[in-house]
C-alpha positions as CSV (number, residue, x, y, z in Angstrom):
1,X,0.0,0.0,0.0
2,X,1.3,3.2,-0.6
3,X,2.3,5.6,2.1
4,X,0.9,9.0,1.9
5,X,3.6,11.0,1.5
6,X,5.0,8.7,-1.5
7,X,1.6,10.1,-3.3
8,X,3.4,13.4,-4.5
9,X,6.7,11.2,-6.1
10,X,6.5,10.6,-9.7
11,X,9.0,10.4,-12.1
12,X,7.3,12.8,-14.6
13,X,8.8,16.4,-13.3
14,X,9.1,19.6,-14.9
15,X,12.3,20.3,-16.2
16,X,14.5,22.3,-14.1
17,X,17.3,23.0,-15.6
18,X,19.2,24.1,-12.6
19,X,18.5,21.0,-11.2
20,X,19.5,19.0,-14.3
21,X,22.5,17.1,-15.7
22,X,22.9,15.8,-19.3
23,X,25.3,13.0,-19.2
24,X,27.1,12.0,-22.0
25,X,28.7,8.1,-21.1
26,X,31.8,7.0,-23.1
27,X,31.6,9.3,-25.8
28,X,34.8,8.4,-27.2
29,X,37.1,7.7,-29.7
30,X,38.1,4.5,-28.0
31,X,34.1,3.1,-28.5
32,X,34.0,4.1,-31.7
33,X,36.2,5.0,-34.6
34,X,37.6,4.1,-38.2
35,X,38.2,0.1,-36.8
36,X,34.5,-0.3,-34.5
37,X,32.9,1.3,-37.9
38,X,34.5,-1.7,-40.3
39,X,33.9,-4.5,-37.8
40,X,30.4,-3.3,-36.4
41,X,28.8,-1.9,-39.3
42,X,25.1,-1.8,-37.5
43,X,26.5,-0.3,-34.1
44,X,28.5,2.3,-37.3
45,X,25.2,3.2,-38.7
46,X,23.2,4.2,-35.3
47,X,25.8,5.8,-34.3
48,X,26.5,7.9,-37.7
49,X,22.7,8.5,-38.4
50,X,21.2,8.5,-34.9
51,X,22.8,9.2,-32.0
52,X,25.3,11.5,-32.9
53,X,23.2,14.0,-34.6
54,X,20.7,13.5,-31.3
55,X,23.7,13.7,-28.7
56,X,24.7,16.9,-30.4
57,X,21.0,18.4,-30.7
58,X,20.8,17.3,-26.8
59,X,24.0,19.3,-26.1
60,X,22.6,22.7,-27.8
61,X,19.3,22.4,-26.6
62,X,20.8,21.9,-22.7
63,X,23.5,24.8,-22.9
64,X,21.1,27.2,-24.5
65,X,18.9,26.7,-21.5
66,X,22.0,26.9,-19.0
67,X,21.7,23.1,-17.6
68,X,24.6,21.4,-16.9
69,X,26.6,19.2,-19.7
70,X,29.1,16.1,-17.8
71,X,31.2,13.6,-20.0
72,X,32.5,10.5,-18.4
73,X,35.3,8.4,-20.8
74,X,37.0,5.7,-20.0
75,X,40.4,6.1,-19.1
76,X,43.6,4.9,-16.9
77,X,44.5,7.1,-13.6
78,X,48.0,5.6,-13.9
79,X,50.4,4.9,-17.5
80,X,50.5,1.2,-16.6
81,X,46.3,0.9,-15.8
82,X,47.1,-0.7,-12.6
83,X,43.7,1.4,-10.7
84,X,41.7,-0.2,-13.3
85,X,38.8,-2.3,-11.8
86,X,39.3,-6.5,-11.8
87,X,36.6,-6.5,-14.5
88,X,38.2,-4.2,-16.7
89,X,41.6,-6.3,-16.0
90,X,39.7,-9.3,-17.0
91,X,37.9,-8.0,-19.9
92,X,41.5,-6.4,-20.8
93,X,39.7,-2.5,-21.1
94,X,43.2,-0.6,-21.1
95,X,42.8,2.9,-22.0
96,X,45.8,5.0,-21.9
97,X,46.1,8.1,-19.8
98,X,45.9,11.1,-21.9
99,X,45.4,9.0,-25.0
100,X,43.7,9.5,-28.4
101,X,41.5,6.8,-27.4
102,X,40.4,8.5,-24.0
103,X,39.4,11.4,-25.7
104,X,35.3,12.6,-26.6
105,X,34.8,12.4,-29.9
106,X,35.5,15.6,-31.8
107,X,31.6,16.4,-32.9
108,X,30.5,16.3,-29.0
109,X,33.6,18.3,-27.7
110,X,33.3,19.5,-24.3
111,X,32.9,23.2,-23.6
112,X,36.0,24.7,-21.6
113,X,34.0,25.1,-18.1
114,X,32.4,21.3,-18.5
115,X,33.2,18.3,-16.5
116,X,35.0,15.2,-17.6
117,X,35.3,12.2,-15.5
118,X,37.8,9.7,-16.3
119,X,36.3,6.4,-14.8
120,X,37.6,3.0,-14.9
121,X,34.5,0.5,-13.8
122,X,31.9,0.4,-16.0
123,X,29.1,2.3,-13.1
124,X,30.6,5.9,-13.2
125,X,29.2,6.1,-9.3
126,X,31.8,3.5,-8.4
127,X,35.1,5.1,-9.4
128,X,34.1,8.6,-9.5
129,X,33.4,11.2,-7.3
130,X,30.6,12.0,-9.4
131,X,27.6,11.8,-6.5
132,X,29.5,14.3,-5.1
133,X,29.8,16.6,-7.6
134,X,26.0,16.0,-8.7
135,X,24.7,17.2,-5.2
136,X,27.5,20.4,-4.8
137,X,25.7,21.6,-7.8
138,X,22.3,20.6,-6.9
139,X,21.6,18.1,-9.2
140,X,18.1,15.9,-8.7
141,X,17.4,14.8,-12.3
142,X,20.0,13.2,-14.6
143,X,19.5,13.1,-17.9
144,X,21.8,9.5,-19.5
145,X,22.9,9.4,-23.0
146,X,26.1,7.4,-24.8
147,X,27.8,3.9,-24.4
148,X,27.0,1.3,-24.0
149,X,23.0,0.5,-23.2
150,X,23.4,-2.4,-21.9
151,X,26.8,-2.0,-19.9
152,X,27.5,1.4,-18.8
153,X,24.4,3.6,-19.7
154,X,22.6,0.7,-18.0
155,X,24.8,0.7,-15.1
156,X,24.7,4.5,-14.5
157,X,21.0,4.4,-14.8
158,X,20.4,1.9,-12.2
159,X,23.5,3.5,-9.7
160,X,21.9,6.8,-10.1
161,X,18.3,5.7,-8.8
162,X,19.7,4.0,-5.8
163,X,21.8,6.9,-4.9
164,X,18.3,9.4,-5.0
165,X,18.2,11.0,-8.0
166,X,15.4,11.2,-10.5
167,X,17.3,9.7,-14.2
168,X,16.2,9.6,-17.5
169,X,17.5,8.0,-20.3
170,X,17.2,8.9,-24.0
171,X,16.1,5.9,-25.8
172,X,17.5,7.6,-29.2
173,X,20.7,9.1,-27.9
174,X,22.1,5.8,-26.9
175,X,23.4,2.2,-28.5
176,X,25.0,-0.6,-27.9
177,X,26.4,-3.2,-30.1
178,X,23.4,-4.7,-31.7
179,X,19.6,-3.7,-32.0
180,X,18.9,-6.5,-29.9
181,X,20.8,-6.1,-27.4
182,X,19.7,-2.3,-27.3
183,X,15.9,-2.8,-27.4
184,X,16.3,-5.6,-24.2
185,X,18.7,-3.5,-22.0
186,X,16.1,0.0,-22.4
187,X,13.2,-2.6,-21.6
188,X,15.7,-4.5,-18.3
189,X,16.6,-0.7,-16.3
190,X,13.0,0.9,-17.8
191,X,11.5,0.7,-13.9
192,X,14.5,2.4,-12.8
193,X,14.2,6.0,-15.0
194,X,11.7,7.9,-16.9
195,X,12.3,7.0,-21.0
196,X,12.3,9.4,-23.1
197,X,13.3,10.1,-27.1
198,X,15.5,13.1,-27.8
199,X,13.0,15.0,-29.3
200,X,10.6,14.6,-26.0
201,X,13.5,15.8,-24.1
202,X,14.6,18.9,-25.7
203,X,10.5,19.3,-26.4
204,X,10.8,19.8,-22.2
205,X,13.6,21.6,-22.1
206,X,12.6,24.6,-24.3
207,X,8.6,24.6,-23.1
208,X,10.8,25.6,-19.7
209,X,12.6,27.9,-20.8
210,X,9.7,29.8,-22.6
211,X,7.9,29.7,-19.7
212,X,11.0,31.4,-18.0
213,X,10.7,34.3,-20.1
């Protein structure tokens, strides 16, 4: 039964965008470049068609209405990867410090005053200091986007309701792998955020802002 103060909680909220974080995960030349393109033509082809020109449109539509903009890549603390996490020693994830392949992807360039965390466990909540950043800036609502659905995005998205904040994942704006794969990890972590398609989102983001005005 539900308790009466629960009766006011739904996921639903108007956009704040003071109280908003866009997250772009892994958005990097590491997950995809010249050699993921030739041997994952699919995962090439969302990405190209889809999600890149969405990630971007999410980017312009969230700094024009002054809401924050936070990159996470994957990336080595140390040159010879020793703070990675067992998992990414076992799944042999090595990704130089201050290498091309740690680096966001050109198109989705961070803006000199935005936050990049470099993270070496696939949940960004467990080697970062991200919580702690959220809630400094008094962030409620995070707003999940990048790579990979149904590894990192999914992790972050789960992590992120546990810890108290309100996410919400952009159906188009993410992508693993395969279509499959894709289509079963949104539908796994669904009870755990609000799902929304870029268009939706930014359609929130700009109704607040003209009602700001």
């Amino acid at each position: 039964m539900q308790r009466p103060e629960d009766a006011s909680l739904i996921r639903n909220r108007p956009f704040n965008p003071k109280r908003t974080c866009l997250l772009l995960i892994d958005t990097q030349n590491y997950v995809w470049n010249d050699n993921v393109a030739e041997s994952l033509p699919g995962f090439d082809a969302t990405v190209r068609q889809t999600v890149m020109p969405n990630l971007q449109r999410l980017v312009a539509s969230f700094r024009e209405v002054g809401a924050e903009v936070m990159y996470t890549v994957m990336e080595n603390m140390t040159r010879d990867g020793r703070d990675r996490s067992l998992d990414y020693k076992l799944s042999q994830f090595f990704i130089g410090k201050d290498s091309w392949e740690a680096k966001v992807l050109g198109a989705l360039a961070p803006g000199d005053d935005d936050i990049v965390l470099p993270k070496t466990s696939s949940g960004v909540f467990n080697s970062t200091n991200i919580e702690y950043l959220l809630r400094n800036i008094g962030i409620d609502t995070l707003v999940i986007t990048g790579f990979l659905t149904d590894q990192c995005v999914d992790h972050t998205v789960r992590d992120a309701a546990d810890r108290g904040f309100y996410p919400i994942c952009i159906s188009d704006a993410c992508a693993t792998h395969s279509k499959e794969r894709h289509v079963n990890a949104l539908a796994a972590f669904a009870g755990y955020c609000q799902t929304l398609t870029t268009q939706e989102m930014i359609g929130l983001a700009t109704r607040s802002s003209s009602a700001r005005e």
